[in-house]
N, CA and C of each residue as an Amber inpcrd file, in Angstrom:
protein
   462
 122.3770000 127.5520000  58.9660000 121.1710000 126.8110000  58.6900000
 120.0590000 127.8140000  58.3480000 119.4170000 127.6370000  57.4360000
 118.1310000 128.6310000  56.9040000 117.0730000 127.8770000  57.5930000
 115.9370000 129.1660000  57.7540000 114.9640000 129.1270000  58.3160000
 113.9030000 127.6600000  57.6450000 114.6840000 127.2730000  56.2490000
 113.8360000 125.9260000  55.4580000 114.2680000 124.7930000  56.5830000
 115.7390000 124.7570000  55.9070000 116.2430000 123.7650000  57.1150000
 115.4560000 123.4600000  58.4210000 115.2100000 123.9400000  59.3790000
 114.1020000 124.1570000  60.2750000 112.9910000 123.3950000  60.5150000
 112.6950000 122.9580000  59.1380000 110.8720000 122.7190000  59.3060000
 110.7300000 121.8470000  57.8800000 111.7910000 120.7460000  58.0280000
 111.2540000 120.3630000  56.7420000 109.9480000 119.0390000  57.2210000
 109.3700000 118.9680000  56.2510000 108.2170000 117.9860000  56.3620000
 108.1140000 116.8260000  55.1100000 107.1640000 116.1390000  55.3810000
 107.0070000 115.1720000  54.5740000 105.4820000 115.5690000  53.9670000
 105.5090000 115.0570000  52.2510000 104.5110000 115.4140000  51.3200000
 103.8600000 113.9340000  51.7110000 102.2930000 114.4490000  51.6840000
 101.4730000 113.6280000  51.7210000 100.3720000 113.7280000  50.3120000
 100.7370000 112.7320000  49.5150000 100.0870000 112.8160000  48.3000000
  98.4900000 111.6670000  48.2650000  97.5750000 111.9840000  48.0500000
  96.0280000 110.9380000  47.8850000  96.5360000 110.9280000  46.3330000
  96.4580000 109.6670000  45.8920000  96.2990000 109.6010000  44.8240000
  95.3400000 108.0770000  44.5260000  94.3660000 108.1680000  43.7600000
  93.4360000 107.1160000  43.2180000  93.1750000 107.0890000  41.5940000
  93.9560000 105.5390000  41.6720000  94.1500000 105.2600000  39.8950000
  93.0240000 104.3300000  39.2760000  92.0190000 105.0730000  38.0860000
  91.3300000 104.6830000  38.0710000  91.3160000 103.4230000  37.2530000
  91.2330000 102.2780000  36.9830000  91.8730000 101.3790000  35.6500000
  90.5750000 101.0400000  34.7630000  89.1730000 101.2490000  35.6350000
  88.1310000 100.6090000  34.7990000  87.0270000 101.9320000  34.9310000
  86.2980000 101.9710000  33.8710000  85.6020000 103.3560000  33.2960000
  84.6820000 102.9720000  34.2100000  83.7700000 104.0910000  34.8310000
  82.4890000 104.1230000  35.6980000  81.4820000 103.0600000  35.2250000
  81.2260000 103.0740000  33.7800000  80.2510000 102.2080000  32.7540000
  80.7090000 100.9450000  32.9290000  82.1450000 100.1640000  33.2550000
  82.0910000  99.1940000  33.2160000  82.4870000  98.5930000  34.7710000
  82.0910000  99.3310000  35.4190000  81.6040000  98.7010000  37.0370000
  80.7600000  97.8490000  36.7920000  80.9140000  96.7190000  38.2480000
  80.1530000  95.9750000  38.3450000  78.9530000  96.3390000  39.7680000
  77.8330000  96.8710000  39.5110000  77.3560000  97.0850000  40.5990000
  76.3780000  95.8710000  41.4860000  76.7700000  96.3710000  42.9150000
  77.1520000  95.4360000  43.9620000  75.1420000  95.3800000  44.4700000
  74.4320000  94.7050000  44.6010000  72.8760000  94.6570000  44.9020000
  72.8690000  93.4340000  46.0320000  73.6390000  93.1430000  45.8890000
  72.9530000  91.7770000  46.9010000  74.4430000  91.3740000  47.7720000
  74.0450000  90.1830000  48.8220000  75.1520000  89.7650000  49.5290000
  76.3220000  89.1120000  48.6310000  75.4690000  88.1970000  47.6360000
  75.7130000  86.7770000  46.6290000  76.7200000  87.5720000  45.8430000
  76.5740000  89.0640000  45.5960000  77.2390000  89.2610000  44.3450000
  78.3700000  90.2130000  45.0350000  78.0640000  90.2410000  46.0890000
  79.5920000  90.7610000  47.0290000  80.3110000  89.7530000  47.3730000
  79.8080000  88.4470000  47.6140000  80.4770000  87.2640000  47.9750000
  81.2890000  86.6680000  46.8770000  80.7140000  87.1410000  45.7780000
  81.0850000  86.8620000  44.1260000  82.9060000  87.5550000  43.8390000
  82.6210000  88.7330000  43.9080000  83.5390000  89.7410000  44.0800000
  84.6440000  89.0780000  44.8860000  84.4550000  89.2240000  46.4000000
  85.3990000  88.8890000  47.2180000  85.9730000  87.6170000  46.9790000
  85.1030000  86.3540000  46.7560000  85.6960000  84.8780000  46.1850000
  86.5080000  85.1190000  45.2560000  86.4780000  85.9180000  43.9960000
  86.4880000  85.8760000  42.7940000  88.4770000  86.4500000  43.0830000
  88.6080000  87.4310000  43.9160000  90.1700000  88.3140000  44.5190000
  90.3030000  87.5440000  45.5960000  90.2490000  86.2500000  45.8190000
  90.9090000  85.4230000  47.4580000  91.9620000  84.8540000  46.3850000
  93.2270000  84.4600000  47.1010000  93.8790000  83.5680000  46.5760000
  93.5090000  81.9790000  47.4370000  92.8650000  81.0880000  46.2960000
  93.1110000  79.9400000  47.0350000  93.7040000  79.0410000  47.4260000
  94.8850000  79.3570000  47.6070000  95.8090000  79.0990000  48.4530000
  96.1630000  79.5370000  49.5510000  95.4130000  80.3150000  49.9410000
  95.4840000  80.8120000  51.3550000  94.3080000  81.3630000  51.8920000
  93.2310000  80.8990000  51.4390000  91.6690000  80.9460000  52.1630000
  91.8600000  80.0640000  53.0420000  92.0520000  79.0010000  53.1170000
  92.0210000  78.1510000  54.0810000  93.4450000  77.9630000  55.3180000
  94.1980000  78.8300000  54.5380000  95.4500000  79.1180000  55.6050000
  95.3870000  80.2270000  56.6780000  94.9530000  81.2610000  56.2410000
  95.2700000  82.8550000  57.0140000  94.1200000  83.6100000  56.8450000
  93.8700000  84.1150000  57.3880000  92.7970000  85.2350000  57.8860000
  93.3830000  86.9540000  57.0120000  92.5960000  86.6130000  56.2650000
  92.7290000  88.3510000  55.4370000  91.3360000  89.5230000  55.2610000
  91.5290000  90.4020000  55.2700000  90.2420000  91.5720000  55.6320000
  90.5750000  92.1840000  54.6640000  89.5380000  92.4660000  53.8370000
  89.9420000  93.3050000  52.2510000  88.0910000  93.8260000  52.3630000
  88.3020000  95.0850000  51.6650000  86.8150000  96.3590000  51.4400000
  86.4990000  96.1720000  50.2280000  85.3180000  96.0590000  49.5840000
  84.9330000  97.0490000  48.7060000  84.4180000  98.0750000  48.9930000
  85.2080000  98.7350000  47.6220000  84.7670000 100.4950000  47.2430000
  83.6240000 100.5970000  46.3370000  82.5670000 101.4550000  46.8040000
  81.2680000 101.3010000  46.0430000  81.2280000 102.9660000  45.9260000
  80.3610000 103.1470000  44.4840000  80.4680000 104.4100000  44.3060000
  79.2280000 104.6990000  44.4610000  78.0700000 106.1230000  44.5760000
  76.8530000 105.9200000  44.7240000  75.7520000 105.4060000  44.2720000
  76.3020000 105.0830000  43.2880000  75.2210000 103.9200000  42.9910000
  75.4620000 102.3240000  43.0600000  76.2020000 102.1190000  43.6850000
  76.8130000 100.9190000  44.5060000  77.6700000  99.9070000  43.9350000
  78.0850000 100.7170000  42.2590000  79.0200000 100.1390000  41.4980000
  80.5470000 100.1660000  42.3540000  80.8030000  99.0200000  42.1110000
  81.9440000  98.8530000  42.7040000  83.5360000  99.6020000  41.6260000
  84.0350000 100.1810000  42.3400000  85.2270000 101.0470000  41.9480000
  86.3920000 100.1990000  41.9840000  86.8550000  99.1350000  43.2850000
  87.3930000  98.7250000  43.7020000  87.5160000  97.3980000  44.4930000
  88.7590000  96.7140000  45.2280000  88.9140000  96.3170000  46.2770000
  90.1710000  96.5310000  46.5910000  90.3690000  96.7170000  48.0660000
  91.3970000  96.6520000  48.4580000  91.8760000  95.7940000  49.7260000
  92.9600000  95.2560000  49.4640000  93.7920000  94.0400000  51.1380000
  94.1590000  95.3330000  51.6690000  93.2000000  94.6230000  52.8380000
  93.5490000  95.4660000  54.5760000  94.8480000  95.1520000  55.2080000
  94.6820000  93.9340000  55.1350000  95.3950000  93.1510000  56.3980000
  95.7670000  92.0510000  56.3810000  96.7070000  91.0470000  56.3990000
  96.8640000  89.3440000  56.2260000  97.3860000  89.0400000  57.9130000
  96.8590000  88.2490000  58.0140000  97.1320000  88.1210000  59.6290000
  97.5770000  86.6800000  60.0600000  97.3270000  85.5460000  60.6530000
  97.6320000  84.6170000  61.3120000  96.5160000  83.4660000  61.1940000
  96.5040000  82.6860000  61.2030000  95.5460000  81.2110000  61.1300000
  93.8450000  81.5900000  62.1780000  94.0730000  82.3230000  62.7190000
  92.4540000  82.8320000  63.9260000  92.2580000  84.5300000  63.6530000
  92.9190000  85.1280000  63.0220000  92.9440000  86.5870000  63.4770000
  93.8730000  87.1130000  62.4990000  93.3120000  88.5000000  61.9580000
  94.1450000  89.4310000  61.4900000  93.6960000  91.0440000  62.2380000
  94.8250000  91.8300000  62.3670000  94.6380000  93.2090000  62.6580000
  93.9880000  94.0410000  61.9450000  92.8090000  94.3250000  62.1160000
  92.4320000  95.6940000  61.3270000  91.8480000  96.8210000  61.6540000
  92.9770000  97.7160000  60.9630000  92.9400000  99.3590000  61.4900000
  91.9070000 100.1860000  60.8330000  90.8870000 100.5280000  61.4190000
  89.8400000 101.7640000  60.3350000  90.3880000 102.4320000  60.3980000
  91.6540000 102.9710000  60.8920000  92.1650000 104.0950000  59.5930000
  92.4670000 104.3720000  58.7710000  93.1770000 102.6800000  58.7180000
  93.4320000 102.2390000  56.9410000  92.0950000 102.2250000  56.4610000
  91.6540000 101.4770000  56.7400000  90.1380000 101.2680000  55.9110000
  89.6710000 102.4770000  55.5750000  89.0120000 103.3370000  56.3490000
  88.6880000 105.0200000  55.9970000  89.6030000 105.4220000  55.1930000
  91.0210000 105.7810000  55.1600000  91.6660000 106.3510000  54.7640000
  91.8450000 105.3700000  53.1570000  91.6330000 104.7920000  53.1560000
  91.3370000 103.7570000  51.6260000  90.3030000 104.4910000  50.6160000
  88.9210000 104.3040000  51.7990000  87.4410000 104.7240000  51.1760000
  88.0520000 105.9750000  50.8620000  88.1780000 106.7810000  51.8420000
  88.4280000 108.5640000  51.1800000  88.9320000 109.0800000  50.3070000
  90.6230000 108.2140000  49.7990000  90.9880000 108.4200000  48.5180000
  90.3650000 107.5220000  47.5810000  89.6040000 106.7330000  47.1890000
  88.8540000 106.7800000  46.2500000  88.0330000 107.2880000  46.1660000
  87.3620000 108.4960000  47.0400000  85.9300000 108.5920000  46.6030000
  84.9900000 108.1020000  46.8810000  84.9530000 107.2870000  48.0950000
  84.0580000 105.7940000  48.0790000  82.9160000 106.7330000  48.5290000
  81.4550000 106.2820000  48.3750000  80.3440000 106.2290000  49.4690000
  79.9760000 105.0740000  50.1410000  80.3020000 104.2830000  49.2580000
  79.9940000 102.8430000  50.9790000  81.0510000 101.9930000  50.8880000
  81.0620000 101.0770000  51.7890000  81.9000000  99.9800000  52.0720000
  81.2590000  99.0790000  51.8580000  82.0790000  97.7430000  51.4920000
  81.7710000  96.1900000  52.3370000  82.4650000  95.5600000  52.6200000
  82.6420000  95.2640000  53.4490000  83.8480000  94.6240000  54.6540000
  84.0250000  93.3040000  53.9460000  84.9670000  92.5500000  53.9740000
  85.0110000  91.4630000  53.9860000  86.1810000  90.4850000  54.6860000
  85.9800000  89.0340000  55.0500000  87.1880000  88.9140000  55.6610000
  86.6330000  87.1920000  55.3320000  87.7810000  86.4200000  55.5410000
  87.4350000  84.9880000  55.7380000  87.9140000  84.1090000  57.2570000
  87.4260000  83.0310000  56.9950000  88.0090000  82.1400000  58.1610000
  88.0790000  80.8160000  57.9950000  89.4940000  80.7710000  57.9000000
  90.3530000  79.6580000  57.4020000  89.6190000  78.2090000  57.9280000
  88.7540000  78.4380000  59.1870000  88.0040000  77.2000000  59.5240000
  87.0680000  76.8110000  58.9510000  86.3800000  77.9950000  57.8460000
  85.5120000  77.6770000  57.2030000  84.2630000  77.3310000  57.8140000
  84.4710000  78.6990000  59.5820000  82.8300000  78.2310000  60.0580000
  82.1840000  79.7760000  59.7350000  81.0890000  80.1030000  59.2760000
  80.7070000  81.5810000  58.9860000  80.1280000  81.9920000  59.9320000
  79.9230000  81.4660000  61.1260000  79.3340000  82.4070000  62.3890000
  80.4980000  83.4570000  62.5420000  79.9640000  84.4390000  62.6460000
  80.7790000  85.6490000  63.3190000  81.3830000  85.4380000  65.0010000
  82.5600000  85.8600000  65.4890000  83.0220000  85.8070000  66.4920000
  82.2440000  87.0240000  66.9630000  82.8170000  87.2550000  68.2590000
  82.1630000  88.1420000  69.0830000  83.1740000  89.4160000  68.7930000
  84.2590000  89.2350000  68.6610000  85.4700000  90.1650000  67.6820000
  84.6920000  90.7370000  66.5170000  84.1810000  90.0260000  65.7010000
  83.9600000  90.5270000  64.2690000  82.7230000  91.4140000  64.4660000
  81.8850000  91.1630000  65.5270000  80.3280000  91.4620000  65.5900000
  81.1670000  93.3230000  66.1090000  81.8650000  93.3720000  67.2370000
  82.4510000  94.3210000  67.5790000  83.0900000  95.0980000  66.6140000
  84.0300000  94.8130000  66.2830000  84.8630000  95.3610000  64.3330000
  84.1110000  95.8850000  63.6000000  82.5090000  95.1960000  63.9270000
  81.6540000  95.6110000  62.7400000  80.7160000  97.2960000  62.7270000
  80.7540000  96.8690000  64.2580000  80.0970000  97.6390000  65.0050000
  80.3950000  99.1730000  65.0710000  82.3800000  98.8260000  65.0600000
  82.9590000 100.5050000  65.5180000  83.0750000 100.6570000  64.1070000
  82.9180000  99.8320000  62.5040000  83.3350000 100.3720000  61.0730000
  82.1610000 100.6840000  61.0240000  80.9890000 100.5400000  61.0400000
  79.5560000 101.1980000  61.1940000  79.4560000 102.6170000  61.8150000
  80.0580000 102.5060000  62.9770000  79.8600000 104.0020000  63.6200000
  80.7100000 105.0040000  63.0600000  82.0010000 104.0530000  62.6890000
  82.9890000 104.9570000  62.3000000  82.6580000 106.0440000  60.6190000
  82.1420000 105.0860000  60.0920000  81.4600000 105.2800000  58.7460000
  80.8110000 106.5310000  59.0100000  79.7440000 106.3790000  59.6320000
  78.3880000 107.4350000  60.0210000  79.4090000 108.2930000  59.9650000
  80.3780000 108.3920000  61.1190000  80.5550000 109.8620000  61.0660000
  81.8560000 110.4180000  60.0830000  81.6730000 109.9850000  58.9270000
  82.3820000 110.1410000  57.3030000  81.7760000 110.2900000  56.3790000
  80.2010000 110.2420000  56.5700000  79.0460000 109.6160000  55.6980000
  79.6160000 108.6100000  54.4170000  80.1230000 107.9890000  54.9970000
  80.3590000 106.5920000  53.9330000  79.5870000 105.5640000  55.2150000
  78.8140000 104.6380000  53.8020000  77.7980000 103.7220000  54.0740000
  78.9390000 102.2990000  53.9340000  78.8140000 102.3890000  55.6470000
  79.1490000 100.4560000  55.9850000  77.6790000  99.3290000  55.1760000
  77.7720000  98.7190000  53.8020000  76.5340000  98.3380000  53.5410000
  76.2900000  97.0200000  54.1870000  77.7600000  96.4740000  54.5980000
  77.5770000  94.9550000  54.6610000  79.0550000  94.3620000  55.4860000
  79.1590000  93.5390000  55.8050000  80.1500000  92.9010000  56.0850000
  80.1910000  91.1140000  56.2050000  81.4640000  90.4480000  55.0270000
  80.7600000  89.5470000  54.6070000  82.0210000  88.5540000  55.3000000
  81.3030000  87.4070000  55.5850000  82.8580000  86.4460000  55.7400000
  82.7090000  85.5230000  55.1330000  83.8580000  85.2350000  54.4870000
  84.0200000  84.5290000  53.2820000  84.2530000  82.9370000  53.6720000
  84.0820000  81.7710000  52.8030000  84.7150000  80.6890000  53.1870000
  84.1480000  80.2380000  51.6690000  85.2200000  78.8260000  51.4900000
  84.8950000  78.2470000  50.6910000  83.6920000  77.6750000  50.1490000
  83.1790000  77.3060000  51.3080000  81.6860000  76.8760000  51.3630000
  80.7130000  77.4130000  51.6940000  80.9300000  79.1720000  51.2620000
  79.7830000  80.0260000  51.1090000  80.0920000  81.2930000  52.0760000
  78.9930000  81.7230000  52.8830000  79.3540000  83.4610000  53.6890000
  78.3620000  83.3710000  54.5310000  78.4830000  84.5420000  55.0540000
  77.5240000  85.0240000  56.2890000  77.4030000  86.4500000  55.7750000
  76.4640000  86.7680000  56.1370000  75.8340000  88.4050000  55.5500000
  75.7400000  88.8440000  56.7360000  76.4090000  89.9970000  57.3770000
  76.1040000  90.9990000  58.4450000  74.1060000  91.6840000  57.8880000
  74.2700000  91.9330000  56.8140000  73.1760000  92.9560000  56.5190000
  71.7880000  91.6980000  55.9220000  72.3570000  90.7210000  55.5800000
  71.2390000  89.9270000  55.6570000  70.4760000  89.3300000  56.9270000
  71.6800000  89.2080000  57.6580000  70.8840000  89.2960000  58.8610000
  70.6640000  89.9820000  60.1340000  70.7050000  91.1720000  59.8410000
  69.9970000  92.0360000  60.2200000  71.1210000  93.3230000  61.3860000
  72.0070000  92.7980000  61.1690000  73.1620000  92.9740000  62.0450000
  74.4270000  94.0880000  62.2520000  73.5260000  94.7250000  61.0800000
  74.4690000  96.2470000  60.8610000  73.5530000  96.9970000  61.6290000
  72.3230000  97.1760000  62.2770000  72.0490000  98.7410000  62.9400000
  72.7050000  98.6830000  64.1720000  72.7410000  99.8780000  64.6820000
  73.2220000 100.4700000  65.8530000  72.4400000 100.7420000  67.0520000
């Protein structure tokens, strides 16, 4: 056995594919037009079934780069890991986030779960300097704005 044999490892490749030119971002200013975004990538057929957590990727000037599915979870609840999430933002490049998630009940008060979730992707952010801008929950019949109301400081 050679000393390779020994120590083999696994390649860890970042790779981020870009499909739409910087110029033709859509940049993100308000809750309405993040809510726009996120409605616009739900399948509706399963907004009202399952609980899914998907980010936008915003670049510094708050054009959106991206979105990406976190998580699909169960009829009350889905799992979501900020390491995925971070580890999402970082290979693109991101400088901020916006959270998003729905609830199949279609009530937009935040649980006491989500207010928490929101809380450690905020702190977690800070110390990445990527900007948590917002976190939105989606429903058919409109959203709730973490940052509209007032609910992102620390």
């Amino acid at each position: 056995m050679t000393q390779i044999d020994l120590f083999k490892i696994s390649e860890v490749e970042l790779v981020y594919r870009q499909r739409v030119r910087a110029s033709e971002r859509p940049k993100v200013t308000s809750s309405t037009e993040a809510y726009r975004l996120f409605r616009q990538n739900w399948d509706d057929c399963t907004i009202n079934l399952l609980e899914e957590f998907k980010i936008l990727l915003l670049d510094r000037s708050n054009k959106c780069m991206g979105l990406s599915n976190i998580s699909k979870g169960g009829m009350s609840a889905t799992v979501v890991d900020p390491k995925i999430v971070f580890t999402t933002a970082l290979k693109a490049k991101a400088c901020g986030l916006i959270l998003g998630h729905n609830h199949p009940s279609e009530n937009c008060v935040p649980s006491d779960l989500d207010v928490r979730l929101t809380d450690k992707m905020v702190r977690a952010g800070k110390l990445l300097d990527i900007s948590v801008l917002d976190h939105i929950i989606v429903t058919n019949e409109g959203y709730y704005s973490f940052a509209d109301e007032g609910r992102l400081t620390l």
